[in-house]
LUMNU-471637 format. One record per atom (N, C-alpha, C): residue number from 1; residue in one letter; atom name; z negated, x negated, y negated. Coordinates in steps of 0.001 Angstrom, whole numbers, plus 500000, padded with zeros to 6 digits. Atoms other than C-alpha are relative to their C-alpha. Layout:
REM LUMNU-471637
{NUM, 'A', 'CA', {Z, X, Y}};
...
***
This chain:
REM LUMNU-471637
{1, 'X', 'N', {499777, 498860, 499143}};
{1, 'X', 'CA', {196803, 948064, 035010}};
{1, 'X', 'C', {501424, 499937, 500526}};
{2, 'X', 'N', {498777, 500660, 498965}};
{2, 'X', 'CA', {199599, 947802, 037372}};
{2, 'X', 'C', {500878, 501684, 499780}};
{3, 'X', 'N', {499356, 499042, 500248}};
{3, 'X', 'CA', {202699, 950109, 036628}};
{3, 'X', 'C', {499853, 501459, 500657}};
{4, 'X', 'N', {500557, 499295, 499145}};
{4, 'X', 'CA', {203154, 953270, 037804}};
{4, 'X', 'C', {501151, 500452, 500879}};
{5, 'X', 'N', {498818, 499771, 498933}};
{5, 'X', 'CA', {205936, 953966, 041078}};
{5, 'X', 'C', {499783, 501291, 500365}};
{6, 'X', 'N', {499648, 498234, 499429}};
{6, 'X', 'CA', {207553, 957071, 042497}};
{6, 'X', 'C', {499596, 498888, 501805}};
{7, 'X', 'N', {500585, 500543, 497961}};
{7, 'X', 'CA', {205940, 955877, 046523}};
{7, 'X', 'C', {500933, 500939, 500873}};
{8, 'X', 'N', {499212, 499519, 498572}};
{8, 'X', 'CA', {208402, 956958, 049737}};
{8, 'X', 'C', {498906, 500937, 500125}};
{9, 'X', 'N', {500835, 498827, 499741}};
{9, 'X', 'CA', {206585, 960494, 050687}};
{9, 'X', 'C', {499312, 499233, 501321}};
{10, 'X', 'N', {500856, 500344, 498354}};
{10, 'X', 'CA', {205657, 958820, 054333}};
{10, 'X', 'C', {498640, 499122, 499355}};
{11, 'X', 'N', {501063, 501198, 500283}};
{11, 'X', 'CA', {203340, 955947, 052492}};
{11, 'X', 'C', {498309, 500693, 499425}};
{12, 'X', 'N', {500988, 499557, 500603}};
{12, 'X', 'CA', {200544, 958315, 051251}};
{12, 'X', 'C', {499569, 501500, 500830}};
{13, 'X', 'N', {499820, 498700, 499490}};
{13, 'X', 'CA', {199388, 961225, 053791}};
{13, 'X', 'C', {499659, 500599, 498644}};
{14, 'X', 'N', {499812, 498757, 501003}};
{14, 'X', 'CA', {199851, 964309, 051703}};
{14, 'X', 'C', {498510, 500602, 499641}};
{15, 'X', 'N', {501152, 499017, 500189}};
{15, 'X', 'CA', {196534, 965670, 052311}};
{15, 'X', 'C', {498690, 498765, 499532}};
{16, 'X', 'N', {500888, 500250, 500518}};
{16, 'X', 'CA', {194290, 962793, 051262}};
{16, 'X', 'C', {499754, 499671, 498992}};
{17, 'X', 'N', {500325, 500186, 501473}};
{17, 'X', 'CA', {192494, 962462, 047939}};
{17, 'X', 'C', {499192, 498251, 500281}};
{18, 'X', 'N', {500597, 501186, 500358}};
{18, 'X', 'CA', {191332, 958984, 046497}};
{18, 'X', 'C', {498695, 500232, 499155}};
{19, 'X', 'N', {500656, 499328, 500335}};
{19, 'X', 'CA', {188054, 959387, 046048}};
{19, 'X', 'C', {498912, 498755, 499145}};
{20, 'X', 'N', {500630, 501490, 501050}};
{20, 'X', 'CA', {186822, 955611, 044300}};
{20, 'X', 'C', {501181, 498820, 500395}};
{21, 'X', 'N', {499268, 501263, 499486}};
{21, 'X', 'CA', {189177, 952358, 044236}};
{21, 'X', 'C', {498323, 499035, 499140}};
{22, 'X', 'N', {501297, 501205, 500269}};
{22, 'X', 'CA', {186093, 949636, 044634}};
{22, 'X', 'C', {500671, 498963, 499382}};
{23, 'X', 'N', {499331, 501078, 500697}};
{23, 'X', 'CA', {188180, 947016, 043337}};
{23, 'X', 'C', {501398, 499764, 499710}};
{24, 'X', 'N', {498810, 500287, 500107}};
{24, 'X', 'CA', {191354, 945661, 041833}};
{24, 'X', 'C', {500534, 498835, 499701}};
{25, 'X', 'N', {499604, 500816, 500379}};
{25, 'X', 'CA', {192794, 942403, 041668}};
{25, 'X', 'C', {501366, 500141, 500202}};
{26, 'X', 'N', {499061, 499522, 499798}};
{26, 'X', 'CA', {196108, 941531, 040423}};
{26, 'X', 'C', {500623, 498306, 499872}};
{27, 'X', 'N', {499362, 501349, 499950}};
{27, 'X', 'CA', {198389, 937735, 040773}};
{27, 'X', 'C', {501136, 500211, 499947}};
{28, 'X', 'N', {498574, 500232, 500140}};
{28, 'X', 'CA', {201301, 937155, 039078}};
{28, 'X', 'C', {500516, 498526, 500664}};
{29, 'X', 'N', {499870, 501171, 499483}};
{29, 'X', 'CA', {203373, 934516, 040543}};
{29, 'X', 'C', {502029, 500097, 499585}};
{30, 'X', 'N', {498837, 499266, 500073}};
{30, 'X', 'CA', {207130, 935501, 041744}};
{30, 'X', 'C', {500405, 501102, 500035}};
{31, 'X', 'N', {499964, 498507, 500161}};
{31, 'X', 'CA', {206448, 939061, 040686}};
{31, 'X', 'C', {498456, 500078, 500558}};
{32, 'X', 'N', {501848, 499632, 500486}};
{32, 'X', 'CA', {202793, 940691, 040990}};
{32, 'X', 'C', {499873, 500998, 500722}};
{33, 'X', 'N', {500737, 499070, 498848}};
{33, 'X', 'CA', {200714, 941342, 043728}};
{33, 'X', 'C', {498517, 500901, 499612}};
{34, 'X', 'N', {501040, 499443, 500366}};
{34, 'X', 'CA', {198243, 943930, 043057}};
{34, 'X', 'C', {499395, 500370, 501434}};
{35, 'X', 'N', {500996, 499586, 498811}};
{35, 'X', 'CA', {195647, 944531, 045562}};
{35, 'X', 'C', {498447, 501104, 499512}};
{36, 'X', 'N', {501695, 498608, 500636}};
{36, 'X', 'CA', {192860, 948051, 045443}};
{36, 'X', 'C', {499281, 499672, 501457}};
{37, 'X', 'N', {500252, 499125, 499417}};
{37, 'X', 'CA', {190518, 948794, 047482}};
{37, 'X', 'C', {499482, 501003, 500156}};
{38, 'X', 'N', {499809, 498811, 500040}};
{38, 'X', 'CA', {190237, 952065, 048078}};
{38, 'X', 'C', {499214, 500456, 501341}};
{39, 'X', 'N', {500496, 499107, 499164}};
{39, 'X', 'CA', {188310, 955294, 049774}};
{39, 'X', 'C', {500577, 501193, 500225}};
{40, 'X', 'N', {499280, 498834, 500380}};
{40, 'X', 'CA', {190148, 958156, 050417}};
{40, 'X', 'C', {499584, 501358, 501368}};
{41, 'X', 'N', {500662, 498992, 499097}};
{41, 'X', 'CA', {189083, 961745, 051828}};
{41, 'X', 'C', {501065, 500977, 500324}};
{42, 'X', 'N', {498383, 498578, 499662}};
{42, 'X', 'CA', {191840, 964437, 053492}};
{42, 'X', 'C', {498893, 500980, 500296}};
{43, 'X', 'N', {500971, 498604, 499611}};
{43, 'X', 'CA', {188347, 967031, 053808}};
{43, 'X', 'C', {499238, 499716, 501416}};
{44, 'X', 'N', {501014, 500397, 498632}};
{44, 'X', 'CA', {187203, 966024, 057483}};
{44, 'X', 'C', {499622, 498934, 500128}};
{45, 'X', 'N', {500356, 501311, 499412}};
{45, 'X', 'CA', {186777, 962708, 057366}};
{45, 'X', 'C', {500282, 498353, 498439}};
{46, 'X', 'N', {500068, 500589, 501486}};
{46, 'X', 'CA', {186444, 959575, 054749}};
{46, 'X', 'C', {500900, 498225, 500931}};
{47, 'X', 'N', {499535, 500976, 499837}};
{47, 'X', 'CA', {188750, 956285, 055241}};
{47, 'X', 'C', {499759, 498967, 498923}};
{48, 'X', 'N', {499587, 501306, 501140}};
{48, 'X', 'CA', {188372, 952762, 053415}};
{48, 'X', 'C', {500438, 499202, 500660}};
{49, 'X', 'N', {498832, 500444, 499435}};
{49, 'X', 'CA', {191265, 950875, 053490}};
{49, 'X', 'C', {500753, 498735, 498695}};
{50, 'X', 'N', {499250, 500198, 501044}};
{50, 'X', 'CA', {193309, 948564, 051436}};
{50, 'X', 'C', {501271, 499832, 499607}};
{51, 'X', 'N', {497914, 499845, 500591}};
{51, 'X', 'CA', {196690, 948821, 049300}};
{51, 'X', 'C', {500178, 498664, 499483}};
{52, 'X', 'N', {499865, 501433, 500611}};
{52, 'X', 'CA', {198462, 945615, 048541}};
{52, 'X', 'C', {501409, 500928, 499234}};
{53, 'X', 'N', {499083, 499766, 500740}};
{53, 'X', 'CA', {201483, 946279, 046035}};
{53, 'X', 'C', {500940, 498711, 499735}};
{54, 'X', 'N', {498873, 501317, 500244}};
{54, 'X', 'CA', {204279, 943457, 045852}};
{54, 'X', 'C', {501246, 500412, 499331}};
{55, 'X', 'N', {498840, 499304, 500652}};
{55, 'X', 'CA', {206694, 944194, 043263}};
{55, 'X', 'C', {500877, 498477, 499297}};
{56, 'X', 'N', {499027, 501068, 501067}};
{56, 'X', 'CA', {209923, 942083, 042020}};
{56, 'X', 'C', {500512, 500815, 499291}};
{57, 'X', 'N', {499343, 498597, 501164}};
{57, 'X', 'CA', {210993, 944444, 039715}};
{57, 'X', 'C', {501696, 499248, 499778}};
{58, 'X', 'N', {498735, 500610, 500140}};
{58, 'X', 'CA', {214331, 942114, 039225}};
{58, 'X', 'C', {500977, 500224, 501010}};
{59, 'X', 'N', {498789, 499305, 498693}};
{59, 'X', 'CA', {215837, 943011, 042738}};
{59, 'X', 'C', {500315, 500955, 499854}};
{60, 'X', 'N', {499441, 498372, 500192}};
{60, 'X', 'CA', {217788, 945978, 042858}};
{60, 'X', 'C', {500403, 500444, 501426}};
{61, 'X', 'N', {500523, 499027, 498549}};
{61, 'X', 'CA', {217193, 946168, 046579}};
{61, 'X', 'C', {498711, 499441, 500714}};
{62, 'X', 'N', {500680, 500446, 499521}};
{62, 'X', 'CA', {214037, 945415, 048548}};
{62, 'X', 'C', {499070, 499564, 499084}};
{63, 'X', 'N', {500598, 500454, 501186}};
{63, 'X', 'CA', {212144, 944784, 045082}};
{63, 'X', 'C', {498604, 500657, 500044}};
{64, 'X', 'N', {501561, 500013, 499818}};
{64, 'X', 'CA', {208489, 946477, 046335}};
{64, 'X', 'C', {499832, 500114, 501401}};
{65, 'X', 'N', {500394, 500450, 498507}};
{65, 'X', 'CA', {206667, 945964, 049040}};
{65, 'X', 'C', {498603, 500409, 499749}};
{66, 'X', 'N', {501826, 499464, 499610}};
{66, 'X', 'CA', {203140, 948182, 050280}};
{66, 'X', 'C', {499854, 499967, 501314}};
{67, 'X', 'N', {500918, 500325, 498318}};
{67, 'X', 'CA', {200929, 947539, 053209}};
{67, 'X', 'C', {498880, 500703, 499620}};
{68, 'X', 'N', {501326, 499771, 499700}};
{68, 'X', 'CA', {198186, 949596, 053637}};
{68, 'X', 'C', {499116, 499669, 501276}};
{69, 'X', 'N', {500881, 500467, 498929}};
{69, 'X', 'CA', {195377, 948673, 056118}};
{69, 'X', 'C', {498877, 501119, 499861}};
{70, 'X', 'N', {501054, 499435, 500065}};
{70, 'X', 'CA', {192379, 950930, 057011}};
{70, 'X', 'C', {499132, 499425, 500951}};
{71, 'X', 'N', {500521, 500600, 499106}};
{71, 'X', 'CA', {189298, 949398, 058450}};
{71, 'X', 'C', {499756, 500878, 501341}};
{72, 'X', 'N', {500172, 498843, 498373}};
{72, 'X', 'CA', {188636, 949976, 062259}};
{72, 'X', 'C', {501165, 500324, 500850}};
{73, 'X', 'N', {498852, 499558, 499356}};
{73, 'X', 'CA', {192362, 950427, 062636}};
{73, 'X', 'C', {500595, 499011, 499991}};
{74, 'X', 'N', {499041, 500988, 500027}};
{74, 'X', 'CA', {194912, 948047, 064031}};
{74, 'X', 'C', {501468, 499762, 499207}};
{75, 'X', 'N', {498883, 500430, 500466}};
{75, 'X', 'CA', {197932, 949162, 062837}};
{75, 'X', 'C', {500046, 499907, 498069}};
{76, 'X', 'N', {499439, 500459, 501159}};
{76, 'X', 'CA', {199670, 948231, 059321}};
{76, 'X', 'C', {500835, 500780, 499367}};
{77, 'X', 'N', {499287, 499578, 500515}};
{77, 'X', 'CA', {201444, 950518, 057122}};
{77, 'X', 'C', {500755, 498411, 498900}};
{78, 'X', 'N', {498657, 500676, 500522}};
{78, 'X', 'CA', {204616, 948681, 055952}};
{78, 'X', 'C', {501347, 499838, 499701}};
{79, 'X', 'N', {498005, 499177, 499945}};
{79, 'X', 'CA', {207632, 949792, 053827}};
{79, 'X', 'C', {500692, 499604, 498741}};
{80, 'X', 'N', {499482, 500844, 500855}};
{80, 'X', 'CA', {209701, 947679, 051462}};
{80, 'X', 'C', {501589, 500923, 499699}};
{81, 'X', 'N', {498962, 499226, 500607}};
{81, 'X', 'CA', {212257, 949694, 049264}};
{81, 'X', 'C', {500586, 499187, 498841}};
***
């Protein structure tokens, strides 16, 4: 199970709930990419999408890295702290 992070408020709208993660794989290498995917509902409407997680935990700047994707949609959430 992949740690657990305080996430930038922009990376998660506020109003939607996770409502199944269908899968989880996780690859260590030079730090550990976890990948869900995920369904998530804000009440009107249902998105599946997926979260990648890239963490170096050893940097003490730029040390995670999330991309979300939702199908159907072009753009890329992408925000490395």
């Amino acid at each position: 199970m992949p740690p657990s992070h305080s996430w930038p408020p922009e990376t998660v709208p506020a109003t939607s709930v996770a409502l199944n993660v269908t899968s989880v794989t996780g690859q260590v290498v030079a730090g550990t990419l976890n990948t869900f995917e995920v369904q998530l509902d804000n009440g009107s409407e249902q998105k599946r999408g997926t979260v990648k997680i890239w963490t170096q935990p050893w940097l003490k700047e730029n040390g995670t890295n999330i991309k979300i994707k939702f199908q159907g949609e072009d753009d890329e959430l992408d925000r490395t702290w």
